[in-house]
N, CA, C and O atoms as a GROMACS GRO file, in nm:
protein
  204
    1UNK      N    1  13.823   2.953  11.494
    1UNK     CA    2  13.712   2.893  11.423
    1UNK      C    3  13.608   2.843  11.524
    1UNK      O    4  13.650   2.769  11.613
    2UNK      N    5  13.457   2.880  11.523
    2UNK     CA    6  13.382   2.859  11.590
    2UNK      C    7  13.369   2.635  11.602
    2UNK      O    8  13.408   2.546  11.526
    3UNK      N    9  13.308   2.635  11.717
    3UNK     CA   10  13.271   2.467  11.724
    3UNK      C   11  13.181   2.467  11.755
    3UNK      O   12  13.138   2.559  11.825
    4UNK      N   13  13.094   2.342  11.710
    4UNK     CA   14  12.978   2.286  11.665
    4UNK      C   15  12.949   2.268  11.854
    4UNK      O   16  13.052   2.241  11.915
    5UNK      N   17  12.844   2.278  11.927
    5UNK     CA   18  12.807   2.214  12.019
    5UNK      C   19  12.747   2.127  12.025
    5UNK      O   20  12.624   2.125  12.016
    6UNK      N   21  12.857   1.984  12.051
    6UNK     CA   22  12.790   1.834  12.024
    6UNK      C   23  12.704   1.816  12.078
    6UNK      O   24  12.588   1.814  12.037
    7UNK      N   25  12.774   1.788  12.264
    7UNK     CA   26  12.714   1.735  12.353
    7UNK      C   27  12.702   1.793  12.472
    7UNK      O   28  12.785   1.882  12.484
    8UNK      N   29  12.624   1.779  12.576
    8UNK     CA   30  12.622   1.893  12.713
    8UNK      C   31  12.737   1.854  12.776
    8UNK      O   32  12.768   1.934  12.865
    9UNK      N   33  12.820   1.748  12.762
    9UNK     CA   34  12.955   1.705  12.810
    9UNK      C   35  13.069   1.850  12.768
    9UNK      O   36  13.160   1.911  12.824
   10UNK      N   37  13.003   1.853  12.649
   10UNK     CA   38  13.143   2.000  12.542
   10UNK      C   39  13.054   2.110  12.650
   10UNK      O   40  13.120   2.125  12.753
   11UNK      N   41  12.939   2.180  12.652
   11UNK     CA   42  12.908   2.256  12.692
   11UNK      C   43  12.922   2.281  12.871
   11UNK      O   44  12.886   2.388  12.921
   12UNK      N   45  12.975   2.172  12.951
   12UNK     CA   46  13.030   2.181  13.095
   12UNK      C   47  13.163   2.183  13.069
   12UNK      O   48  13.226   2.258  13.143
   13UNK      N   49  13.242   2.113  12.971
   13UNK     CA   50  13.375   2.126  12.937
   13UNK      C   51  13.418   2.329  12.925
   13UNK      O   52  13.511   2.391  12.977
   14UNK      N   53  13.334   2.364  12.859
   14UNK     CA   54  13.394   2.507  12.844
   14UNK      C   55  13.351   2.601  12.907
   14UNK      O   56  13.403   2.712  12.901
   15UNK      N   57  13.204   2.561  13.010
   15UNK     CA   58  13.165   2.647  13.105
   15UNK      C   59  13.294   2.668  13.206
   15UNK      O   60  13.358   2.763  13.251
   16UNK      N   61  13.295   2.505  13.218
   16UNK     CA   62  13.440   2.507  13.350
   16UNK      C   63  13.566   2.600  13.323
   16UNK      O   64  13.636   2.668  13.398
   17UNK      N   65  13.569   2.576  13.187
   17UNK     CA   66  13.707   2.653  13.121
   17UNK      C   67  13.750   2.773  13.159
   17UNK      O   68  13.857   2.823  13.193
   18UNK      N   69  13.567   2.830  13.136
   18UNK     CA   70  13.586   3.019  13.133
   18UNK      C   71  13.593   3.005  13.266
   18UNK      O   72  13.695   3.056  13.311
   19UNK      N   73  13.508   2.944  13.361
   19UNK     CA   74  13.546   2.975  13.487
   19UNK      C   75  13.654   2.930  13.539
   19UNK      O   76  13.630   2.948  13.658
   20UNK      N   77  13.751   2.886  13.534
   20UNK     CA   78  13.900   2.875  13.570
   20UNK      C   79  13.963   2.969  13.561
   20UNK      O   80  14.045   3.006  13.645
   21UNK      N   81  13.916   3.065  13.383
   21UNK     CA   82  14.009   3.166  13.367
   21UNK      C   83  14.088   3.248  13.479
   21UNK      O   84  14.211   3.238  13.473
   22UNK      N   85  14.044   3.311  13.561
   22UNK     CA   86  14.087   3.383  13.659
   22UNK      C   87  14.146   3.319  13.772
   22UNK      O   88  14.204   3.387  13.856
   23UNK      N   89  14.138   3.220  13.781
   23UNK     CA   90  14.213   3.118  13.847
   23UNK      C   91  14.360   3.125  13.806
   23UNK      O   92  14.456   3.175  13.864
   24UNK      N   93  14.350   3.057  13.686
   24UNK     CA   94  14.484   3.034  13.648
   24UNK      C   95  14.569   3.155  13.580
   24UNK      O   96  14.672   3.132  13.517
   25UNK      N   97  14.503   3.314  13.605
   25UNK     CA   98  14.589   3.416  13.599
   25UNK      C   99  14.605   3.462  13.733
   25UNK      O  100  14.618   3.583  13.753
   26UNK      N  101  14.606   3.372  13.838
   26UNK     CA  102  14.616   3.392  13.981
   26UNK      C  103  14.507   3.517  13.994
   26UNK      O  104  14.565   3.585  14.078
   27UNK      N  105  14.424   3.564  13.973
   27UNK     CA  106  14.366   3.699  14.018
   27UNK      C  107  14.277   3.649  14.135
   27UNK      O  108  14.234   3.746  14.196
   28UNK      N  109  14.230   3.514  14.194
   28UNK     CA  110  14.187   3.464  14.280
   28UNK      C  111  14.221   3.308  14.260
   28UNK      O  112  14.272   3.245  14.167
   29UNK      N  113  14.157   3.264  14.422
   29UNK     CA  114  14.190   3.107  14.424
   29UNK      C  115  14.113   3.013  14.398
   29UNK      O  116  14.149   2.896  14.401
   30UNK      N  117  13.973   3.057  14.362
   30UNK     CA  118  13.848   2.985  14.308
   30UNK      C  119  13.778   3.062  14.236
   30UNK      O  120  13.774   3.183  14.259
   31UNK      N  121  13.698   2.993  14.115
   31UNK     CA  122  13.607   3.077  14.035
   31UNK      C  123  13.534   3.138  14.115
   31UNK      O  124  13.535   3.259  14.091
   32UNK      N  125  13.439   3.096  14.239
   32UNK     CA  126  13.395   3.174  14.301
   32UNK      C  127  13.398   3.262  14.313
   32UNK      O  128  13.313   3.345  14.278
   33UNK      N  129  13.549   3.288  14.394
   33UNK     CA  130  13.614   3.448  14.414
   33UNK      C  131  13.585   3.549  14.321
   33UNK      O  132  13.570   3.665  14.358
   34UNK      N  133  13.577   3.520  14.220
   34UNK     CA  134  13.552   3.650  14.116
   34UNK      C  135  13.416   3.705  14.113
   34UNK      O  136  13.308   3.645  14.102
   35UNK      N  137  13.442   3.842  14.125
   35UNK     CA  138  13.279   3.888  14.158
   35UNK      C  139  13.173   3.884  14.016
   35UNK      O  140  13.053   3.856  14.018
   36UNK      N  141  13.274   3.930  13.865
   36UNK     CA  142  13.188   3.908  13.783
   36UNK      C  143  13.190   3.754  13.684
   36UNK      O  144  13.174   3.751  13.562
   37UNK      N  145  13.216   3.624  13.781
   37UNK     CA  146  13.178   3.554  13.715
   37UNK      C  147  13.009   3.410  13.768
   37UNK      O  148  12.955   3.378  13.874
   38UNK      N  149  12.996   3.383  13.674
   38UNK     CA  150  12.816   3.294  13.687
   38UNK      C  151  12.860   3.207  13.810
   38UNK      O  152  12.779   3.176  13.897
   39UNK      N  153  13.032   3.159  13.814
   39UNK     CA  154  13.055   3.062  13.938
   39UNK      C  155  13.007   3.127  14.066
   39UNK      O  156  12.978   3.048  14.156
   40UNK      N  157  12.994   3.253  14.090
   40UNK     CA  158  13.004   3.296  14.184
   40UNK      C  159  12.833   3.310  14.237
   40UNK      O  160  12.767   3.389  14.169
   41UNK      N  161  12.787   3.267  14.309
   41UNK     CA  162  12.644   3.290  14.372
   41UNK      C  163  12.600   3.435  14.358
   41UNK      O  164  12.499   3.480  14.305
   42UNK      N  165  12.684   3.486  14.409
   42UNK     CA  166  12.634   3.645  14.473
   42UNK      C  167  12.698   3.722  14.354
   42UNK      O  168  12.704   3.843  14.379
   43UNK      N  169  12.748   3.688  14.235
   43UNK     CA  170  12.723   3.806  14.126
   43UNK      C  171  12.590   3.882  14.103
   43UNK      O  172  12.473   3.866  14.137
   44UNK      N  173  12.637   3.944  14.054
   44UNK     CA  174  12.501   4.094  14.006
   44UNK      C  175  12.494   4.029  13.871
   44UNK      O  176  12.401   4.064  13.798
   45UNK      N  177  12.574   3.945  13.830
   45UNK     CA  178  12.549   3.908  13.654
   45UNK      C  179  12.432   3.740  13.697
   45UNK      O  180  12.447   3.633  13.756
   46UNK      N  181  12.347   3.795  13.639
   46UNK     CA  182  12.249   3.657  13.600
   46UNK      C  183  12.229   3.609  13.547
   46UNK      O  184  12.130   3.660  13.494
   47UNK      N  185  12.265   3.463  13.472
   47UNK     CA  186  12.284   3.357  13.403
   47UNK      C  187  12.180   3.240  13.387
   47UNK      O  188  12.195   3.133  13.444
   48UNK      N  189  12.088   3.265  13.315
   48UNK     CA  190  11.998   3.152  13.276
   48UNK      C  191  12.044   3.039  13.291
   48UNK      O  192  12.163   3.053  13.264
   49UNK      N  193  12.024   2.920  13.322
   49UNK     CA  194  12.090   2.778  13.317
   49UNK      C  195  12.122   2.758  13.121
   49UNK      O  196  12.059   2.817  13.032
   50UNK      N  197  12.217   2.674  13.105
   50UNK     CA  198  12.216   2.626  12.984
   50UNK      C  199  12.200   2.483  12.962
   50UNK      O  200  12.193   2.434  12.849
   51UNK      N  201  12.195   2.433  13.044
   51UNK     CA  202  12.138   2.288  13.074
   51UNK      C  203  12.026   2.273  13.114
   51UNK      O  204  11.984   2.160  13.136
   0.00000   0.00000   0.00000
């Protein structure tokens, strides 16, 4: 079921989330590490701010 976006508190809460993902399936040791995620500086994927 989709959730309401309260506050920019919920919206850093689940940015952080997705970027953990790959963390915590060991596929690297920081969001960074992953080439296609927004944590990472030097992705090719470009991410508007949402804040």
């Amino acid at each position: 079921m989709p959730k309401v976006i309260k506050s920019e508190a919920y919206v850093i809460q689940k940015i952080n989330y997705i970027h953990a993902n790959p963390v915590r399936k060991q596929y690297v040791k920081s969001p960074e590490d992953w080439v296609w995620s927004s944590a990472n500086g030097e992705s090719k994927i470009k991410v508007e701010s949402v804040l």
